[in-house]
C-alpha positions in Angstrom: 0.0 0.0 0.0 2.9 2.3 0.3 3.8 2.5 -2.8 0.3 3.9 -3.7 0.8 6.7 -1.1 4.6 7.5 -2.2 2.7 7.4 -6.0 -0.2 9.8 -5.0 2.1 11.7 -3.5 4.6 12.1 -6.2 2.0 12.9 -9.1 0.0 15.4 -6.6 3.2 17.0 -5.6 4.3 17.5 -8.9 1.4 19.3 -10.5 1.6 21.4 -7.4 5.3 22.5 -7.9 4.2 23.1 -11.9 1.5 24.8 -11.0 2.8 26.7 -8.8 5.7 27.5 -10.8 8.1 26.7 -9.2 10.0 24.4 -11.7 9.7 25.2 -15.3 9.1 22.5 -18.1 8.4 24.7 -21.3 8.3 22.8 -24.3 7.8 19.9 -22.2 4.1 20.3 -20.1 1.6 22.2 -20.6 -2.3 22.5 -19.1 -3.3 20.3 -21.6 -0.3 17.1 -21.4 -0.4 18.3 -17.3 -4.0 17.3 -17.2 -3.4 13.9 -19.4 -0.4 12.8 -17.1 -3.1 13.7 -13.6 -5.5 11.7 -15.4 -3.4 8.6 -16.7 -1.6 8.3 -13.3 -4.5 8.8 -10.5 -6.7 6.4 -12.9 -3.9 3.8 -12.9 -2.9 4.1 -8.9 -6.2 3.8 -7.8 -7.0 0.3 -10.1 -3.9 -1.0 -8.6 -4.8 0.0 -5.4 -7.9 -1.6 -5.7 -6.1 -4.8 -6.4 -3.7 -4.2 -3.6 -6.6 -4.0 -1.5 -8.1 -7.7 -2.5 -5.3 -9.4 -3.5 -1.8 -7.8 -2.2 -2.5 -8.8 1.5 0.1 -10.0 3.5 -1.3 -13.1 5.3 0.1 -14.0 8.4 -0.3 -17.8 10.2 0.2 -17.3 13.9 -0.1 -20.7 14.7 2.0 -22.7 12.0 0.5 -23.5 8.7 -0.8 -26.8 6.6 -0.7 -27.2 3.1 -2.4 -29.7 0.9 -1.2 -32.4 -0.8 -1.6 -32.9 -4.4 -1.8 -36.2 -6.4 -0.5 -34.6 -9.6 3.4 -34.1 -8.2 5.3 -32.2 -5.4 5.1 -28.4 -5.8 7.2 -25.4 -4.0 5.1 -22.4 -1.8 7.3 -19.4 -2.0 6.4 -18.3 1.7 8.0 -15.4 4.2 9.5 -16.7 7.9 9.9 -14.9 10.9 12.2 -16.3 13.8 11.3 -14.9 16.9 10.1 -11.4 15.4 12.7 -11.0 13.4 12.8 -9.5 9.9 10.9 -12.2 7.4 13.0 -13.8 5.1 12.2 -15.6 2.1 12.0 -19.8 2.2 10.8 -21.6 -0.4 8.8 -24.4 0.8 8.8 -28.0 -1.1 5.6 -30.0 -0.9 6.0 -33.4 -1.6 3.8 -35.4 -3.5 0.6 -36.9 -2.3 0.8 -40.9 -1.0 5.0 -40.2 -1.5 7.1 -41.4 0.9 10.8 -41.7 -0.4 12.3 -38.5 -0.6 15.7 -37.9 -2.6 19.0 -37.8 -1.3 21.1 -34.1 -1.8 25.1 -34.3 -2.3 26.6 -32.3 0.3 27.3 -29.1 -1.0 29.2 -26.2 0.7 26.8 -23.5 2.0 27.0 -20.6 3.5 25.3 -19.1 7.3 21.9 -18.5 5.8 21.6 -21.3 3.1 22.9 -23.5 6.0 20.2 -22.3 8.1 17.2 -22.8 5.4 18.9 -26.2 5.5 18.3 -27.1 8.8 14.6 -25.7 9.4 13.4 -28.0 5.9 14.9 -31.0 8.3 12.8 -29.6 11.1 9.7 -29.4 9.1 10.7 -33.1 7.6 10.7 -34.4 11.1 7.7 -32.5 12.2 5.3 -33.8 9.3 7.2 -37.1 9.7 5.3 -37.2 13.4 2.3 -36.1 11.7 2.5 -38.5 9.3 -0.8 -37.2 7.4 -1.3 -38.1 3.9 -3.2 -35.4 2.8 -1.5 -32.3 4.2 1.9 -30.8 4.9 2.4 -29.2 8.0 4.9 -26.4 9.2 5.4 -25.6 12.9 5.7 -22.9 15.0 8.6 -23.3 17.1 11.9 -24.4 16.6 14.7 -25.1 18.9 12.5 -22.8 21.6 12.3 -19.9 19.3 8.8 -18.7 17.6 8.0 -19.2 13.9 6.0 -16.6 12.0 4.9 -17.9 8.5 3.6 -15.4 6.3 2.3 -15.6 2.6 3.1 -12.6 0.5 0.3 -10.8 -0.9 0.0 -10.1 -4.9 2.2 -7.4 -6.2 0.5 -6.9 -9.5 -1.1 -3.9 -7.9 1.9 -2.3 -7.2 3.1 -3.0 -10.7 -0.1 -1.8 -12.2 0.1 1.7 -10.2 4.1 2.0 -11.2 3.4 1.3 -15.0 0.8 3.7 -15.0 2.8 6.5 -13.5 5.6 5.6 -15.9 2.9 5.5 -19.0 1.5 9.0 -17.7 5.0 10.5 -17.9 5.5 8.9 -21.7 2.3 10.3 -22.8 3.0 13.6 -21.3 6.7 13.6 -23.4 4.7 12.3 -26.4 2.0 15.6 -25.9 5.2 17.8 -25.9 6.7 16.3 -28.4 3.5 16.5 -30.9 3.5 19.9 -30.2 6.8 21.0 -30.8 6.8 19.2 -34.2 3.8 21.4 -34.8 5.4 24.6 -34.1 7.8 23.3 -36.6 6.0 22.9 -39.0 4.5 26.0 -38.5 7.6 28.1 -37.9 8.4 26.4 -41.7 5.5 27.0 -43.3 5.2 30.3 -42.3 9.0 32.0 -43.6 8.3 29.4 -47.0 4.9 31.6 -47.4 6.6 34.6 -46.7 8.4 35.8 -50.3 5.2 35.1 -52.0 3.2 36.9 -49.5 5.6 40.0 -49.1 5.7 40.0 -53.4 2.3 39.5 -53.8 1.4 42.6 -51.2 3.9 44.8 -52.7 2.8 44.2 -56.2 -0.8 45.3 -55.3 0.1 48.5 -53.5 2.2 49.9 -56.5 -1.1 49.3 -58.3 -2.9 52.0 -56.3 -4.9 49.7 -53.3 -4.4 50.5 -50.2 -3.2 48.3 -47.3 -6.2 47.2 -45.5 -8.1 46.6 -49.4 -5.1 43.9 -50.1 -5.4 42.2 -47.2 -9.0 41.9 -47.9 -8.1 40.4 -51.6 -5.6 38.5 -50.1 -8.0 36.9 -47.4 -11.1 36.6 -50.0 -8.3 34.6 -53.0 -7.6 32.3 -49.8 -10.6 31.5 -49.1 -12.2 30.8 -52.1 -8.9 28.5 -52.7 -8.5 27.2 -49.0 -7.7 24.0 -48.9 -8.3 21.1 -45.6 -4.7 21.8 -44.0 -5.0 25.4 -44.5 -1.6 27.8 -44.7 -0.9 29.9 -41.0 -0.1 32.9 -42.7 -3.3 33.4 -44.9 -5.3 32.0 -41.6 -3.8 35.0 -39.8 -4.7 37.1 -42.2 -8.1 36.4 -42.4 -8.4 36.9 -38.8 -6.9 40.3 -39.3 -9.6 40.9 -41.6 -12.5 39.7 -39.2 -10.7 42.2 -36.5 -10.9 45.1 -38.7 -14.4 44.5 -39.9 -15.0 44.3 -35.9 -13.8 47.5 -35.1 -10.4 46.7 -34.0 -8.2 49.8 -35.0 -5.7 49.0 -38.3 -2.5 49.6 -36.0 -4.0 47.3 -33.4 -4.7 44.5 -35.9 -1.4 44.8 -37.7 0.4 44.8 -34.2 -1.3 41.4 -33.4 -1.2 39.8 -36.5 2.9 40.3 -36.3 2.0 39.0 -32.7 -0.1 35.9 -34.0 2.2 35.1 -36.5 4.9 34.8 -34.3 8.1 34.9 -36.4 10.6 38.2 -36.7 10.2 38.4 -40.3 6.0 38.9 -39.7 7.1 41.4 -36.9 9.1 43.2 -39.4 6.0 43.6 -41.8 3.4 44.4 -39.1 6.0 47.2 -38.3 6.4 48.9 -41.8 3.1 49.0 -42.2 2.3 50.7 -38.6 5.1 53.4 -39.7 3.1 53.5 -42.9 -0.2 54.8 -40.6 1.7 56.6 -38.0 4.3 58.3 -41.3 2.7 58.4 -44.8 3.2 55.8 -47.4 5.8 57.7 -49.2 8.6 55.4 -48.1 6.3 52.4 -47.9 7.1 50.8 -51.6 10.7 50.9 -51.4 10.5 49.1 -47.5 8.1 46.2 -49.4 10.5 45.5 -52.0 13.9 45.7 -50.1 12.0 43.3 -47.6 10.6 41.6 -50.5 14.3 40.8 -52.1 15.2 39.7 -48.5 12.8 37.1 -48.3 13.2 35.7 -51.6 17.0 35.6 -50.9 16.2 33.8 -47.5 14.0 30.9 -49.4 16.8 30.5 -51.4 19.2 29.6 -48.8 16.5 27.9 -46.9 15.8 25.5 -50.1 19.2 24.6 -50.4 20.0 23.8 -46.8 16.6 21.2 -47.4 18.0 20.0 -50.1 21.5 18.9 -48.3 19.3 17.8 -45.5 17.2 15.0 -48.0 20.7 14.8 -49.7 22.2 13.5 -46.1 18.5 11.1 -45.4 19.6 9.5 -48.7 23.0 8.1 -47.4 21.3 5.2 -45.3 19.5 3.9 -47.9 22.0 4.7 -50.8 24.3 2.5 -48.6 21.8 -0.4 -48.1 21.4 -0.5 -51.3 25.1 -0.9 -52.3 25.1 -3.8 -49.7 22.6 -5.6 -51.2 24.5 -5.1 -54.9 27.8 -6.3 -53.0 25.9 -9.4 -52.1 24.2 -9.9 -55.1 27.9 -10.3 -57.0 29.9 -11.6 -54.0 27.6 -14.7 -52.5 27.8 -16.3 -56.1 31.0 -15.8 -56.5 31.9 -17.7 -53.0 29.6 -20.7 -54.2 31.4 -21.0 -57.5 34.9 -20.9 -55.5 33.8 -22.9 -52.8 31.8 -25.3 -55.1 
């Protein structure tokens, strides 16, 4: 049972400390995975505990202990000892067969203290069941050479087990949460400087054609959607929520602010802030910002296209060098059998 409490206490304990911050695990747990691991390890403690409670008992036979016979061969009890309230130590009882009288013979072996001790109380329970002489039952006693015998049967530990592999399970889907989601902000972090020349061109291409700002975000937001497809692009979506905040009543420096905010990444930032200096400063300067940024971005996907490229260049070494084992093979094992043949 007290490895439920020290469990208990651990997972309460910890969502405490997190909560209370005073241990930090960014990137690792958040409300959500916090909530999952709570969930997967309090479910899992109390099951086991539940089978602690009917089967992990210790029982405890004051007054010796009988064991049945069986007809179908001897067996061994794996049972816990106690020699005048001492500390129980194991001892694997061996039942002997039912209607069996000869017993088998052991070489002498050299043992040590305890193994020499074990030795003598199996010839004490021998010669107790020998004065029983019962065919049906074996019998261990409760005293031996004046001292007390305790004999205990250890209770089922698959509670315990059940509790401990839950806790360890809450942990892995906690990690697993994290690392879903830091793959996602990947892949959003990604997807979001790869949109970027085209967005920054296309933007900068429609306001040297006379529209203003907040009318291209509105073209740019109304092409998406009529073109959105089901995994949908971060910076359009952003975008579009700039749109509905505008239409809201949000101020146009307030909604550019946040969409840099939303968007997350410096180069966004960069582009929410030319076009608040646009508002707060005239548009007179505005052009020439889009397309030295614009020139910058392109330049950026260029690099960023050939570091992928030498990344899926590297992923095909593996297989590039499976492949020439299987060709080495392929002429070698023949060869051998035409030698060796």
């Amino acid at each position: 049972m007290w490895v439920h409490i020290i469990l208990f206490v651990l997972t309460f304990g910890i969502v405490l400390v997190w909560k209370a911050g005073w241990i930090r695990l960014d990137g690792i747990a958040d409300r959500q995975s916090m909530r999952l691991f709570l969930l997967v390890a309090v479910c899992g403690n109390l099951l086991g505990m539940a089978l602690t409670m009917t089967d992990g008992k210790v029982v405890v036979y004051q007054e010796g202990h009988r064991m049945e016979k069986t007809p179908d061969g001897a067996y061994t009890e794996e049972l816990l000892v106690s020699v005048n309230g001492q500390k129980p130590q194991k001892f694997d009882v061996e039942i002997p067969e039912k209607e069996t009288e000869e017993t088998e013979v052991e070489p002498e072996q050299e043992v040590n203290e305890t193994e020499q001790r074990q030795k003598e109380l199996r010839e004490i329970i021998e010669e107790y069941n020998q004065q029983k002489q019962d065919p049906d039952y074996y019998y261990l006693p409760d005293q031996w050479d004046g001292q007390k015998l305790i004999w205990q049967k250890s209770g089922d530990q698959t509670g315990s087990l059940l509790a401990s592999l839950a806790f360890f399970a809450a942990f892995v889907v906690m990690l697993k949460k994290a690392k879903e989601q830091q793959e996602e902000m990947a892949k959003r972090a990604e997807q979001l400087l790869m949109d970027y020349p085209s967005l920054i061109m296309k933007f900068t291409l429609l306001i040297q054609a006379g529209m203003t700002a907040r009318k291209v975000f509105q073209k740019m937001s109304a092409d998406y959607m009529r073109n959105r497809s089901k995994t949908g692009r971060y910076a359009y979506e952003a975008i579009t929520i700039m749109c509905h905040e505008m239409d809201s009543g949000v101020a146009e420096m307030e909604a550019y602010r946040r969409f840099g905010e939303r968007c997350g990444q410096m180069k966004y930032k960069t582009f929410s802030t030319i076009l608040i200096q646009n508002l707060q400063k005239g548009s007179h300067r505005m052009a020439d910002l889009l397309e030295k940024e614009a020139l910058e971005a392109w330049d950026e996907r260029k690099r960023k296209a050939r570091v992928l490229g030498e990344t899926a260049a590297t992923k095909l070494l593996v297989p590039m060098i499976m492949m020439l084992a299987v060709v080495m093979a392929i002429i070698m094992i023949p060869a051998f059998l035409s030698f060796y043949g």
